[in-house]
DSSP file (Angstrom, degrees, kcal/mol; ACC not computed):
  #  RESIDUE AA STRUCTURE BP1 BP2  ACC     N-H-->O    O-->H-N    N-H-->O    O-->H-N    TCO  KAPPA ALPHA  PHI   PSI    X-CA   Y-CA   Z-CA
    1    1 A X              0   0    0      0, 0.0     2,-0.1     0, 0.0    68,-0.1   0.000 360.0 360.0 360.0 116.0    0.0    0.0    0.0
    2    2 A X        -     0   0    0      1,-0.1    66,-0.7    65,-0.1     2,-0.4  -0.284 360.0-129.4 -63.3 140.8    1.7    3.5   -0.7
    3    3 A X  E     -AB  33  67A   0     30,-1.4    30,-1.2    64,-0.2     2,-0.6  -0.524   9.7-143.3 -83.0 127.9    2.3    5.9    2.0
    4    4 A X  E     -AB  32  66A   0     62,-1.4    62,-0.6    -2,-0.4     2,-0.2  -0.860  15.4-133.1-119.6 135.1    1.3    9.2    1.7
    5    5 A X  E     - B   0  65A   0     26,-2.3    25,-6.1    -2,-0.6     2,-0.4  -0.507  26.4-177.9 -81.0 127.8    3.7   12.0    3.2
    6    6 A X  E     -AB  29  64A   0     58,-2.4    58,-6.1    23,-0.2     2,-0.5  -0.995  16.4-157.5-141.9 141.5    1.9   14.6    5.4
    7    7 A X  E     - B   0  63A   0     21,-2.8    56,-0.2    -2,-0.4    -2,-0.0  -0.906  14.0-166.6-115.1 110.6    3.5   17.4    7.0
    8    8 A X  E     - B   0  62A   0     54,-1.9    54,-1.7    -2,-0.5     2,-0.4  -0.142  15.9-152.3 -84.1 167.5    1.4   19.1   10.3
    9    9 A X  E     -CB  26  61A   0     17,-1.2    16,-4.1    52,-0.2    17,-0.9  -0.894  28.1-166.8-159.1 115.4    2.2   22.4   11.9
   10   10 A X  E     - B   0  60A   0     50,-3.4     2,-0.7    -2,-0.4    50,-0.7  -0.486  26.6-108.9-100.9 179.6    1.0   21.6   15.5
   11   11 A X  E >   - B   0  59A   0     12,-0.2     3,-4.5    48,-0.2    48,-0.3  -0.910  37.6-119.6-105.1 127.9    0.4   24.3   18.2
   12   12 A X  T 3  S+     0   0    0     46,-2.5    47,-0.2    -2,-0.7    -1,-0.1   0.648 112.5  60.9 -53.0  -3.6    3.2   23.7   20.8
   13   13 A X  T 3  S+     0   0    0     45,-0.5     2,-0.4     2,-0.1    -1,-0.3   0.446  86.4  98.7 -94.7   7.9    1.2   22.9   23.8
   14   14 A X  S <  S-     0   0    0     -3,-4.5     2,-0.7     2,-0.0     5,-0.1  -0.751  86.2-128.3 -95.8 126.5    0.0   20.0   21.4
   15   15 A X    >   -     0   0    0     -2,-0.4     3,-2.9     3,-0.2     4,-0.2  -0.586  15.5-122.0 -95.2 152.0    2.0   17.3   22.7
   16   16 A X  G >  S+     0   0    0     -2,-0.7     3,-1.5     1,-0.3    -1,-0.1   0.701 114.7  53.7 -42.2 -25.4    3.8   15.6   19.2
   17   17 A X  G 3  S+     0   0    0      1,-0.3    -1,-0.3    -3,-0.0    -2,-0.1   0.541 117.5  42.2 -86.7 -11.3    2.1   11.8   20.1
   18   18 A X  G <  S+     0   0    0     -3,-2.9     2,-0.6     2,-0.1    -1,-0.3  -0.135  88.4  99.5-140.5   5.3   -1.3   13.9   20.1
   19   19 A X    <   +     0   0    0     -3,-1.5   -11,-0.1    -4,-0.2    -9,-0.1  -0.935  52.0 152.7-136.0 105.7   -0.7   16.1   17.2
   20   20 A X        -     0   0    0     -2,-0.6     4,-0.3     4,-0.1    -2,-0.1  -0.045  63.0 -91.5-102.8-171.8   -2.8   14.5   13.9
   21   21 A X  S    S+     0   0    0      2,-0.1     3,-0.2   -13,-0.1    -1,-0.0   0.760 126.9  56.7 -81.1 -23.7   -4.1   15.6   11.1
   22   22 A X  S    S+     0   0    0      1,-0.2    -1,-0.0     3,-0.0    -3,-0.0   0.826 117.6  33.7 -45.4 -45.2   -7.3   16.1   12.9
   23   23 A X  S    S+     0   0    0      2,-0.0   -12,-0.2   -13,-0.0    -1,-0.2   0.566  90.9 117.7-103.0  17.9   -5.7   18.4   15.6
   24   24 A X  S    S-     0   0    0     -4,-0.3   -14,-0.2    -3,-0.2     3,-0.1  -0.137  70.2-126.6 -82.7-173.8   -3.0   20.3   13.6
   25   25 A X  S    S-     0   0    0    -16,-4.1     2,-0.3     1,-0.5    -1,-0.1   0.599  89.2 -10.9-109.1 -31.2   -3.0   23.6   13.2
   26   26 A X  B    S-C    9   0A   0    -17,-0.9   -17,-1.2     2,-0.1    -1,-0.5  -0.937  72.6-151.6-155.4 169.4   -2.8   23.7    8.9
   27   27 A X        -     0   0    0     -2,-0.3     2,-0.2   -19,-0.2   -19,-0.2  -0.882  10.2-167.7-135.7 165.9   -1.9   20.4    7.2
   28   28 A X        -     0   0    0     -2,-0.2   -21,-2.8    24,-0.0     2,-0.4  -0.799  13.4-143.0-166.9 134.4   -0.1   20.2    3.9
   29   29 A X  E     -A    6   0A   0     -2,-0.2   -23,-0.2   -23,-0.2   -24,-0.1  -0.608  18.0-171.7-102.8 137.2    0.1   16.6    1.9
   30   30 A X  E     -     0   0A   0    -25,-6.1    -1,-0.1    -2,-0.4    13,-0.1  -0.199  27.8 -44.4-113.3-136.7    2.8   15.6    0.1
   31   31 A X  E     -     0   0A   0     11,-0.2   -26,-2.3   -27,-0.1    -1,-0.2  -0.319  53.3-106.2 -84.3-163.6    3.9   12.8   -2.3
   32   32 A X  E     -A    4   0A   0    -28,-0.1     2,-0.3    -3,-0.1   -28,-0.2  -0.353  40.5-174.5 -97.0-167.2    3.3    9.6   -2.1
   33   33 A X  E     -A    3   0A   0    -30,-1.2   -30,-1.4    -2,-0.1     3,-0.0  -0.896  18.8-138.7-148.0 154.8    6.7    7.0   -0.9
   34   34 A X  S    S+     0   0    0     -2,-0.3     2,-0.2   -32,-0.2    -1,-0.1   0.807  78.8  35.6 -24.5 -79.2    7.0    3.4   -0.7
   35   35 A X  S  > S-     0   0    0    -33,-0.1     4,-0.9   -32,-0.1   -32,-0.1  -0.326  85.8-109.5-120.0 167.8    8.7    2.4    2.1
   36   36 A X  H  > S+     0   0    0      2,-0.2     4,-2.3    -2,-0.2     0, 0.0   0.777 122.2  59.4 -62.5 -56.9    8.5    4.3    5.9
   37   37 A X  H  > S+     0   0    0      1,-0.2     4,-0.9     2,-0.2     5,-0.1   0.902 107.0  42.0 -58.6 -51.1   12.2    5.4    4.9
   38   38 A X  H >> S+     0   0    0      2,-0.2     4,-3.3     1,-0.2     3,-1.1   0.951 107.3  59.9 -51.0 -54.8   11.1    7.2    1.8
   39   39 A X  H 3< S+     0   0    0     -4,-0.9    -2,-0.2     1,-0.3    -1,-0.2   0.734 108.6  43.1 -48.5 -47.0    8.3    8.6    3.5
   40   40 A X  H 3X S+     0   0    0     -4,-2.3     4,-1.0     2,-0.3    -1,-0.3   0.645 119.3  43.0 -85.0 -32.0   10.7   10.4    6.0
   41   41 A X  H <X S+     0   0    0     -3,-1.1     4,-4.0    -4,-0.9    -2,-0.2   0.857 117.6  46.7 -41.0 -64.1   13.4   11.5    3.2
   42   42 A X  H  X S+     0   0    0     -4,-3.3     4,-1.3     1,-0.2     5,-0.3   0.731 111.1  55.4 -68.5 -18.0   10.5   12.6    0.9
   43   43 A X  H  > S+     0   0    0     -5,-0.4     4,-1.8     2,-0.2    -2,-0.2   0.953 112.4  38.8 -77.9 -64.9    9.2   14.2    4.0
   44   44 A X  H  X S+     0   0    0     -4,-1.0     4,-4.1     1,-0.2     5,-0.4   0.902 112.2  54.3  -3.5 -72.9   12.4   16.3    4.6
   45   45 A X  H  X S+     0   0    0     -4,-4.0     4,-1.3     2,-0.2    -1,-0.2   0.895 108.9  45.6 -68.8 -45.2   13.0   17.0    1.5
   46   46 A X  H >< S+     0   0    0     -4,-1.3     3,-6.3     2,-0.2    -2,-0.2   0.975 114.3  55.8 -40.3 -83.4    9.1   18.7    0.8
   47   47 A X  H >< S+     0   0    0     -4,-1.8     3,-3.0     1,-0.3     5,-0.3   0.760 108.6  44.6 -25.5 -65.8    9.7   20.6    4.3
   48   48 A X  H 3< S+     0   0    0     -4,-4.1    -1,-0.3     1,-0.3    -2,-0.2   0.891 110.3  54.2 -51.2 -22.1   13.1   22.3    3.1
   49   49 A X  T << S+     0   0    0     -3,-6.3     2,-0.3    -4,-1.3    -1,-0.3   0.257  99.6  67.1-112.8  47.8   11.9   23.3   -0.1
   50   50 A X  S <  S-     0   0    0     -3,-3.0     2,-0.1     2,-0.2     0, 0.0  -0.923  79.3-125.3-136.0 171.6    8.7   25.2    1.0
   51   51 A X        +     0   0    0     -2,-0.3     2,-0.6     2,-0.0    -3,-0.1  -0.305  67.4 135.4-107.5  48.4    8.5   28.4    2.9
   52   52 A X        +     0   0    0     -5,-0.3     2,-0.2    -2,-0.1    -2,-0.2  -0.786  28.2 152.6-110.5 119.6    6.2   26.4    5.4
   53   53 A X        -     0   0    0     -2,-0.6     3,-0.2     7,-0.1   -44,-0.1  -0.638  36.9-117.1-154.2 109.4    7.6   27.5    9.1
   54   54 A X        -     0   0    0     -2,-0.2     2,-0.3     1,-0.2     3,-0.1  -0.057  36.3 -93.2 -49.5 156.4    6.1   27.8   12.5
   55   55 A X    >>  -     0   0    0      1,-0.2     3,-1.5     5,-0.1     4,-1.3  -0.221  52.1-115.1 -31.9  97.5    5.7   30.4   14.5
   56   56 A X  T 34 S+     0   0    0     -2,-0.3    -1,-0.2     1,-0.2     4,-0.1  -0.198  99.0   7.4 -53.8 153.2    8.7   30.3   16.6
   57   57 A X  T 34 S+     0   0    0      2,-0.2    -1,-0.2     1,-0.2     3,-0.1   0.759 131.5  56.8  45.7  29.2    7.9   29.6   20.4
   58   58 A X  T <4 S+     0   0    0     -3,-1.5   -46,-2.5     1,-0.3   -45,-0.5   0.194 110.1  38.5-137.6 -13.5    3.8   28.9   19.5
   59   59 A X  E  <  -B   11   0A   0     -4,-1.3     2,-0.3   -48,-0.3    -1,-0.3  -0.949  52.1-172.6-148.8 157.9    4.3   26.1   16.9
   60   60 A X  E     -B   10   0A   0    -50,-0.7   -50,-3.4    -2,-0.3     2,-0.5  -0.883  31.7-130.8-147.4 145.0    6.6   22.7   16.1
   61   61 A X  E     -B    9   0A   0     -2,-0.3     2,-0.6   -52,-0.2   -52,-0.2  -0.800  18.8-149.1-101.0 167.9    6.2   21.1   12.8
   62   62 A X  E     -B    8   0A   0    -54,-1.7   -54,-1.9    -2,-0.5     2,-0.5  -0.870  10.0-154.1-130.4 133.0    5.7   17.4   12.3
   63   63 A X  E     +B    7   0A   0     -2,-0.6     2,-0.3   -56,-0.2   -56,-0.2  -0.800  24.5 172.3 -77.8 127.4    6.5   14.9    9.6
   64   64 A X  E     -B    6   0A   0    -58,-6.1   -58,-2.4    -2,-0.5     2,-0.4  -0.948  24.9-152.4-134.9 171.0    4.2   11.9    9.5
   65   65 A X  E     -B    5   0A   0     -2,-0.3     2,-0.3   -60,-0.2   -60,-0.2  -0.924  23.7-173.3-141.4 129.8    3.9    8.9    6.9
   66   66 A X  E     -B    4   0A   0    -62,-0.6   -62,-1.4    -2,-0.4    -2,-0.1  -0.857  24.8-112.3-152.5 113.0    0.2    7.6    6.8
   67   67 A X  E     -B    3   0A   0     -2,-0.3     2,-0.5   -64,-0.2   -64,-0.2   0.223  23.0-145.7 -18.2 136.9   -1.2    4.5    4.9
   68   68 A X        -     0   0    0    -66,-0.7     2,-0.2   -67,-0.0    -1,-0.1  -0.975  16.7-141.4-119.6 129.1   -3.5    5.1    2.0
   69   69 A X        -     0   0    0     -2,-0.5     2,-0.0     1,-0.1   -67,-0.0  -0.347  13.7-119.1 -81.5 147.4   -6.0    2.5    1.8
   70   70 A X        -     0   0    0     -2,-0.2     2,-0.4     1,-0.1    -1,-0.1  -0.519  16.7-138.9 -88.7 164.6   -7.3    1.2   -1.5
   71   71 A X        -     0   0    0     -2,-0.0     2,-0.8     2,-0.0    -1,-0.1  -0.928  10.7-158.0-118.6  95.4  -10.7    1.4   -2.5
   72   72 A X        -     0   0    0     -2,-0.4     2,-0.4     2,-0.0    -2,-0.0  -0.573   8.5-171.6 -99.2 132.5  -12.2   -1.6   -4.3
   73   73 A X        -     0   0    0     -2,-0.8     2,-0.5     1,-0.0    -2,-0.0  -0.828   9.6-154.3-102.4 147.2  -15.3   -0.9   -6.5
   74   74 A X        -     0   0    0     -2,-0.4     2,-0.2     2,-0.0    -2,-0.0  -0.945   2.7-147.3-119.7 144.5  -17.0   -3.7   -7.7
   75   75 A X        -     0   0    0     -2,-0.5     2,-0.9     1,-0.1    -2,-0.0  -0.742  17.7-132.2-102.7 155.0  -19.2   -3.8  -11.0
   76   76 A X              0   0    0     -2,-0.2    -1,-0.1     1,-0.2    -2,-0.0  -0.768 360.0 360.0 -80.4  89.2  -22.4   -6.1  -11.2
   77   77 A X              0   0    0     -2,-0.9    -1,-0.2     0, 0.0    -2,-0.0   0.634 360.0 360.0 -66.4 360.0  -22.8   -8.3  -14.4
């Protein structure tokens, strides 16, 4: 299943094991990776090359790597 790379910008009183895409502050998706290892390189690598930065001393960013689940349609003959 490919991983798709999502980079959070939490509010620093969020603590990081608590800080989702549900509770972040902005979300912003990136591509998708393979592997865990990609996910976290390709995560990196998105981060540096955007002008995406917290708020010093209100905000932390986070890299996370999150399963995308397939979707099977089925047709009726």
């Amino acid at each position: 299943m490919p991983i798709r790379v999502l980079i959070l910008v939490c509010a620093l009183r969020t603590q990081p094991s608590a800080c989702t895409a549900e509770t972040a502050i902005d979300v912003t998706q990136g591509p998708r990776a393979h592997s865990e290892l990609m996910c976290g390189k390709l995560g990196q690598a998105v981060l540096a090359g955007t002008a995406m930065a917290p708020r010093s001393g209100l905000e932390y960013v986070k890299i996370t790597c999150v399963r995308e689940h397939l979707t099977l349609t089925t047709e009726s003959h």
